[in-house]
Legacy VTK file of the C-alpha trace (Angstrom):
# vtk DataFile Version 3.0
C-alpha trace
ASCII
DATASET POLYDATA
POINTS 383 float
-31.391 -17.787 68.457
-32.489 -13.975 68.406
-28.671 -13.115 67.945
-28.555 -15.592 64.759
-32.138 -12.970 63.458
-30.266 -10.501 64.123
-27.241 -11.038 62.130
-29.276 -12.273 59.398
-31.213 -9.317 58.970
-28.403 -7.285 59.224
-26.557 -9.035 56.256
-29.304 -9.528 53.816
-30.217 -5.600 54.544
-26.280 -5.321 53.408
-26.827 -7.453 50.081
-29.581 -5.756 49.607
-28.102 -2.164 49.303
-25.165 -3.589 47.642
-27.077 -5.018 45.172
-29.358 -2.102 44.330
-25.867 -0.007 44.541
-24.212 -2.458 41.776
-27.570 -1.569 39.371
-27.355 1.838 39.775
-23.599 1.783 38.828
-24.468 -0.472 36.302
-26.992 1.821 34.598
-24.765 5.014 35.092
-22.142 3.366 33.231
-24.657 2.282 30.271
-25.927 5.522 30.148
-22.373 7.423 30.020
-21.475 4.637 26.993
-24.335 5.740 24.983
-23.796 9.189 25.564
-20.506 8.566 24.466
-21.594 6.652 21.149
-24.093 9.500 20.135
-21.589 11.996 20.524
-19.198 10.134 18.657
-21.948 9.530 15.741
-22.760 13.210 16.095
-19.245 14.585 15.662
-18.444 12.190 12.861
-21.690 12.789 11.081
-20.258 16.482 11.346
-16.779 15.874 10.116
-18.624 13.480 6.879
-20.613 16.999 5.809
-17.529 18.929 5.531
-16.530 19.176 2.062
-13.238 17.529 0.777
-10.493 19.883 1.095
-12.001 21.443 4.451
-9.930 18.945 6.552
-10.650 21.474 9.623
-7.477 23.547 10.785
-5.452 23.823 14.526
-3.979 26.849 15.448
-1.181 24.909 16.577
-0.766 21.950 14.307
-2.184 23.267 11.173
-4.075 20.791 9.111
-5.868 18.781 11.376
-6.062 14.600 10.645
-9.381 14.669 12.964
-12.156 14.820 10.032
-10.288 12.040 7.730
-10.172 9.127 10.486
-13.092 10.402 12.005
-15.928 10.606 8.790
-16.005 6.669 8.408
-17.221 6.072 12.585
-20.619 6.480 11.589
-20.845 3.607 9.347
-19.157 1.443 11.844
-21.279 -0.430 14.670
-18.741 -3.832 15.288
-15.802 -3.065 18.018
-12.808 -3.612 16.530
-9.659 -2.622 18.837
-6.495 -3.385 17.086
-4.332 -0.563 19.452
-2.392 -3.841 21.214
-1.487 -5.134 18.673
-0.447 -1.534 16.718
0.183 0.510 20.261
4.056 0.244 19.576
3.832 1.432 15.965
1.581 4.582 17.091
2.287 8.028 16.218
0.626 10.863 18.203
-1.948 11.971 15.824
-1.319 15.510 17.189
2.233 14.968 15.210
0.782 14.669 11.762
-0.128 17.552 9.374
-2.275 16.857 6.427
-1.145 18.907 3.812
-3.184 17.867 0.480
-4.757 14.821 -1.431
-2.067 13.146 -3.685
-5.421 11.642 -5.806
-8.425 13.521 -5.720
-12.186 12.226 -5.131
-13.120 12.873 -8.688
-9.911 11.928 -9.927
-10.242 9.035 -12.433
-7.482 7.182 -11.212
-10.011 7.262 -8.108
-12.531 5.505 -9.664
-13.325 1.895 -7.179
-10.242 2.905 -5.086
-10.530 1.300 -1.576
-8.009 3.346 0.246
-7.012 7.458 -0.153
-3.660 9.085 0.052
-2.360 12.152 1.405
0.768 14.118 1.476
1.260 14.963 4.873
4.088 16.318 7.871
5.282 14.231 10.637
8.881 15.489 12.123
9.293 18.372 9.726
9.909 15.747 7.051
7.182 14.770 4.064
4.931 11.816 4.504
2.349 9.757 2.820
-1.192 8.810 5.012
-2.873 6.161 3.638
-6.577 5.552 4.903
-9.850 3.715 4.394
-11.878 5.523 2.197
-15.410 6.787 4.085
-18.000 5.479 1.074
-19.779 3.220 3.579
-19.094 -0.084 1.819
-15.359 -0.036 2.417
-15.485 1.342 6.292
-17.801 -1.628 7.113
-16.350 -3.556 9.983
-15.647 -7.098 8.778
-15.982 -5.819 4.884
-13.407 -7.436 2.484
-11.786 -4.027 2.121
-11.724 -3.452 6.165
-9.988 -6.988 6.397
-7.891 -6.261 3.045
-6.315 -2.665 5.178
-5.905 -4.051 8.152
-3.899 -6.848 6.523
-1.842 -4.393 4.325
-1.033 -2.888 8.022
0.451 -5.737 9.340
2.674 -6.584 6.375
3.738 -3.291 5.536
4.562 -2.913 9.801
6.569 -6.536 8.854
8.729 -5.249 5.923
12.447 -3.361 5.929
14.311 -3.077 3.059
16.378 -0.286 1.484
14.249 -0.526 -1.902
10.930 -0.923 -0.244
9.487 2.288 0.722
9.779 2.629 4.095
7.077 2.143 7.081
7.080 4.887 9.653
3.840 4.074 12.072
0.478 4.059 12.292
-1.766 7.014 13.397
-5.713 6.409 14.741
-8.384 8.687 16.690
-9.569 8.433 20.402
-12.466 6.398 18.574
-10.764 4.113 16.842
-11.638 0.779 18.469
-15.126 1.280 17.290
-13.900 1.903 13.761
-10.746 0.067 11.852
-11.081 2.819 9.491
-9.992 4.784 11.897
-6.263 3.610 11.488
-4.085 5.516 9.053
-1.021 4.502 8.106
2.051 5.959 7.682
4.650 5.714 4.802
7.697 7.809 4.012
6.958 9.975 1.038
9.611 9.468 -2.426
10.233 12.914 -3.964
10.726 12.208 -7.977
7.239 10.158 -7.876
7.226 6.835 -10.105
9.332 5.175 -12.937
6.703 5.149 -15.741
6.168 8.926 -14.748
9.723 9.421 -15.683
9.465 7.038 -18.284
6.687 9.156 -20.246
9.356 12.480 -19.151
11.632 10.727 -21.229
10.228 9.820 -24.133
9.655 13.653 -25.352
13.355 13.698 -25.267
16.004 12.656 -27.426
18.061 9.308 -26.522
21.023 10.991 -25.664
18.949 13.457 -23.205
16.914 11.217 -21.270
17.170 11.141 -17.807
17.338 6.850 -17.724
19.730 5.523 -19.807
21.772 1.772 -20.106
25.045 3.159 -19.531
24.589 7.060 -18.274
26.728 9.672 -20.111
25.483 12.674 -18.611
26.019 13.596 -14.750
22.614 14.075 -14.314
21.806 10.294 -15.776
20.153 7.558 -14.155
20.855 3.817 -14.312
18.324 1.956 -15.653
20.365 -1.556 -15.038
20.699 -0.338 -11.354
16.842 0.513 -10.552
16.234 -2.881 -11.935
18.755 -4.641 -9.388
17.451 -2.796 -6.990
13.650 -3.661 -7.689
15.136 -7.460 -7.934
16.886 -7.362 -4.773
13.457 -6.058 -2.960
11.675 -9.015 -4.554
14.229 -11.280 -3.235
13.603 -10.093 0.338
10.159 -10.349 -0.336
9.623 -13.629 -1.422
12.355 -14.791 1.245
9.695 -14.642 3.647
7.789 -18.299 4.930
5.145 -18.243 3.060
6.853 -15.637 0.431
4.937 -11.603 0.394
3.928 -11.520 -3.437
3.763 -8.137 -4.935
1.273 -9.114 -7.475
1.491 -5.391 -9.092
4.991 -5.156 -10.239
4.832 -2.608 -13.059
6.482 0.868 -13.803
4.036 3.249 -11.531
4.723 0.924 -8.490
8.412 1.470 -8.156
9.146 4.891 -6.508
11.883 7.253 -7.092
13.632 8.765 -3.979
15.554 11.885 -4.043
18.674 9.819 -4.822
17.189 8.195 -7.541
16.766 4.946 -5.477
14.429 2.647 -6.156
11.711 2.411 -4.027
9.339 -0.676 -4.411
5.448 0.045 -3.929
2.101 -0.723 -4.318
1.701 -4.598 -3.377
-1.628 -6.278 -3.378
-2.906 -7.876 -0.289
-6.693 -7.812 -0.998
-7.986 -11.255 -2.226
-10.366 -9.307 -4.374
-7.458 -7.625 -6.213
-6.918 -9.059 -9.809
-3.749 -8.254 -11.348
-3.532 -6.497 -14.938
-3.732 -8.389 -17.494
-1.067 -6.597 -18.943
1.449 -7.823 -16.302
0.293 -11.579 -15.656
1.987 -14.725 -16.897
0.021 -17.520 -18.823
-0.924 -19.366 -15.847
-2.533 -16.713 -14.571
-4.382 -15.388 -17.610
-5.666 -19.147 -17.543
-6.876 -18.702 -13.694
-4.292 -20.180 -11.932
-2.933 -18.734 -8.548
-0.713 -16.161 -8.485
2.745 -17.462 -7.286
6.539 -16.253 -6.725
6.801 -16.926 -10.501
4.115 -14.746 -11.652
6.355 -12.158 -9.673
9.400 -13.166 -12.260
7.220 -12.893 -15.138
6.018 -9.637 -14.340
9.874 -8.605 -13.124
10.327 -9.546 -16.664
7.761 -7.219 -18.010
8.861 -4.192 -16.535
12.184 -5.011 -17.482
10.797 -4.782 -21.699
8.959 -1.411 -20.086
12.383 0.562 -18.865
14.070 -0.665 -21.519
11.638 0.857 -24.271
10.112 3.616 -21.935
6.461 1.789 -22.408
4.742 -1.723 -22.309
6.295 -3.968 -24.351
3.097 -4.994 -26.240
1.211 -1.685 -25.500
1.364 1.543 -28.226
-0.309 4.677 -29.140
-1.273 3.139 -32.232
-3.934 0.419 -31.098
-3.281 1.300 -26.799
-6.819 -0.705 -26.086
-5.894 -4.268 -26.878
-5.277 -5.805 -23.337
-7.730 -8.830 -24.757
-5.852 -9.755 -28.032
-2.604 -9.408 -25.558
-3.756 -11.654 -23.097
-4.963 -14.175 -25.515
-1.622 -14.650 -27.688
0.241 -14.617 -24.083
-2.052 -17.779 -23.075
-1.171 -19.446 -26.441
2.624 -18.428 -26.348
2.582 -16.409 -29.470
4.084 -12.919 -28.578
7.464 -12.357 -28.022
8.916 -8.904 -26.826
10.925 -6.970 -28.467
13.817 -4.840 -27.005
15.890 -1.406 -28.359
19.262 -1.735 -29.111
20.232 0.059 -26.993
19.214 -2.719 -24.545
22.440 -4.909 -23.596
22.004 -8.696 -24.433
22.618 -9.824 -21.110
19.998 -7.955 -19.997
17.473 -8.874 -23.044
18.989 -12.440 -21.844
17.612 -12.013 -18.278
14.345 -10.935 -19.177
13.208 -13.523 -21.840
14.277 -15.997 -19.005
11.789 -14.602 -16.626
9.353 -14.414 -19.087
9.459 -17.630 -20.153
5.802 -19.700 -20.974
6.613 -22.768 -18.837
7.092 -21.099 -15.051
8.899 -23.873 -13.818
11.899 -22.818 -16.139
11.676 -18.938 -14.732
14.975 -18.355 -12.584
14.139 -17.382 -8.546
14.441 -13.828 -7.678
17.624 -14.600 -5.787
19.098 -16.088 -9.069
17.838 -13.075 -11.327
18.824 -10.405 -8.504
22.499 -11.733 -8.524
22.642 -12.142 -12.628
21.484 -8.119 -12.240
24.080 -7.174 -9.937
26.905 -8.811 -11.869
26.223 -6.826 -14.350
26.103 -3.462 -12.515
29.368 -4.534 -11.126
30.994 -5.679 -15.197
29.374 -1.901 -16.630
30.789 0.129 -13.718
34.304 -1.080 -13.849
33.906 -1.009 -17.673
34.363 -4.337 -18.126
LINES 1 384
383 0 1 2 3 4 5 6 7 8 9 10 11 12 13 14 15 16 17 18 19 20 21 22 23 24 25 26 27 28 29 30 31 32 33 34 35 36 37 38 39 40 41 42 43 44 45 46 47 48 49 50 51 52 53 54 55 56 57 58 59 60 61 62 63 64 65 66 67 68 69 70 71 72 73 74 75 76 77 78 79 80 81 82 83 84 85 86 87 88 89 90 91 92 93 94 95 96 97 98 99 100 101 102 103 104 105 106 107 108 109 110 111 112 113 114 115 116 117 118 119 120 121 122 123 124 125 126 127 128 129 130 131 132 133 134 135 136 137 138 139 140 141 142 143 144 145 146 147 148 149 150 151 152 153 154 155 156 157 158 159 160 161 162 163 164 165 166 167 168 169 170 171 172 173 174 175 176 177 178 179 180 181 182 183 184 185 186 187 188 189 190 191 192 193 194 195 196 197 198 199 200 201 202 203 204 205 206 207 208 209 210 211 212 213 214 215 216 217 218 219 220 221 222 223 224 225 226 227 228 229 230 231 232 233 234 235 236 237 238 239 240 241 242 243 244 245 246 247 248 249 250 251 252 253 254 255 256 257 258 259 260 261 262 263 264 265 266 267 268 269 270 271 272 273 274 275 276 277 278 279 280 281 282 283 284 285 286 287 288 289 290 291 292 293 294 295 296 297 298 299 300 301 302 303 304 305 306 307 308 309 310 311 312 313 314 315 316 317 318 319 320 321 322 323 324 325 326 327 328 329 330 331 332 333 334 335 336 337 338 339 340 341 342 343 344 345 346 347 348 349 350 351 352 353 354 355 356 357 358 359 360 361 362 363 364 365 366 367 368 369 370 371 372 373 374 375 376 377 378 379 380 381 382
């Protein structure tokens, strides 16, 4: 009976320290998490008072990417870790050199952006870092713009096509579970910038100068049948996908121009808060319907009126702010666009089919891709 004391003394003494051990543990580790958070907080409160350009410099590594993941941690209070599921698309951030804005802060083509982009180094090759911007709003965890990036992540991490500009990885900070803002992502950067940048370059020029022409006469000249099979066969991959990716901002300044002059599709719309141009949607949409595949076509159809005539088809300097009156005789089926003639009738063929009012009559990308490439295939055998 004493024994049996014994032994029971001895063993609650035992739970006793091991409990009082397990607190103290317990605390040490809260306390080393907060200091962690504050210092966190501190150093990004830091990087946020930095001005714009003063992206903080390594003696090794140049530019530093540091201050432009790090500004937005303050603002962020929700743990969201999304390394698993991005750990085997990660790029070292030590690997990346920022090397300037490609759209400034004050730039008005800033004005309600969600996301900023930089021209940047990875390899010894140019890159493009796309990011959260650090306004507050849009680096709130669970915001529509937070969920909107993080979605534009996965599908651009999902896509691989020749015309599509390509995906190279993802970059984030030591921090970046606490902040999905944190996460930058990584695209490969396309030299001659976009179509309707060119398109604007040649229309200063005479016809027989421009750079983009129907059937190219000079060395120098670029295709404009080809860039459109090209944008038409990246559509086609696109919306071969279950359910199909929609681009939803298919115009002129979202197809890239690579060093090759390949085209280079861009700019796609994953946010549910992003509302297309009127400029670019079909009837339906103008009316509030969803945005489908066909919507795609029509506005594949549209940008095929905008290379032809080096500007929108129902857009001039004359009266430039009449997206209203455009959208309104769209919804009622009363404009028509108008091509040079210049313009082969096949192709003036192909595009009044995918801009046709009823969308059930609009040919699938697959259908308009091959029509594209059959003609790429008559012109360059001279056929």
């Amino acid at each position: 009976m004493v024994d049996y004391a014994a032994y029971a003394i001895v063993g609650g003494s035992l739970i006793v320290v091991l409990l009082v051990g397990g607190y103290m543990w317990l605390q040490r580790r809260r306390d080393e998490r907060s200091s962690s958070f504050d210092k966190t907080d501190q150093m990004a409160q830091h990087v946020a008072s930095h001005e714009y350009l003063n992206l903080g410099t390594s003696k090794r590594h140049g530019p530093s990417i540091v201050p432009i993941i790090g500004a937005a941690v303050t603002s962020m209070r929700c743990m969201i870790d999304l390394s698993d599921e991005f750990n085997q698309f990660r790029i070292p951030m030590r690997e990346v050199n920022i090397i300037k804005p490609l759209v400034r802060p004050d730039h008005v083509a800033y004005a309600g952006a969600r996301t900023m982009i930089y021209k940047a180094q990875f390899n010894e090759r140019m890159v493009v870092l796309k990011t959260l911007t650090t306004d507050g709003s849009a680096a709130e965890a669970g915001s529509d713009a937070t969920e909107a990036f993080v979605q534009h992540i996965r599908l651009r991490s999902t896509l691989d096509h020749p015309n599509i500009v390509g995906f190279l990885g993802i970059v984030w900070d030591n921090h970046a579970k606490m902040a999905v803002s944190g996460y930058g992502l990584l695209l490969e950067y396309i030299g001659h910038g976009d179509l309707g940048r060119l398109l604007a370059f040649d229309a200063a020029k005479d016809p027989t100068e421009r750079v983009l022409q129907w059937r190219p006469v000079l060395p120098e000249g670029v295709s404009k049948l080809r860039l459109l099979q090209q944008v038409a066969s990246a559509i086609v991959y696109l919306h071969s996908f279950s359910p199909p990716v929609l681009h939803r901002n298919l115009h002129a300044k979202s197809v890239l121009l690579s060093e090759s002059w390949d085209a280079k599709l861009s700019g796609f719309k994953t946010d549910p808060a992003w509302h297309p141009s009127d400029l670019i949607s079909p009837p339906e949409a103008l009316r509030g319907e969803a945005w489908t595949e066909k919507a795609d076509i029509y506005a594949f159809g549209i940008l095929m009126c905008e290379i032809d005539l080096g500007r929108h088809p129902y857009v001039n300097d004359k009266n430039p702010d009449n997206d209203h009156q455009i959208a309104t005789l769209v919804k009622a089926d009363l404009l028509q666009p108008t091509f040079t003639v210049d313009c082969p009738l096949d192709v003036q063929d192909i595009a009044k089919k995918c801009l046709t009012f009823d969308r059930k009559r609009r040919p699938a990308a697959v259908e308009m891709e091959f029509w594209l490439r059959k003609l790429v295939r008559a012109i360059s055998s001279g056929t």
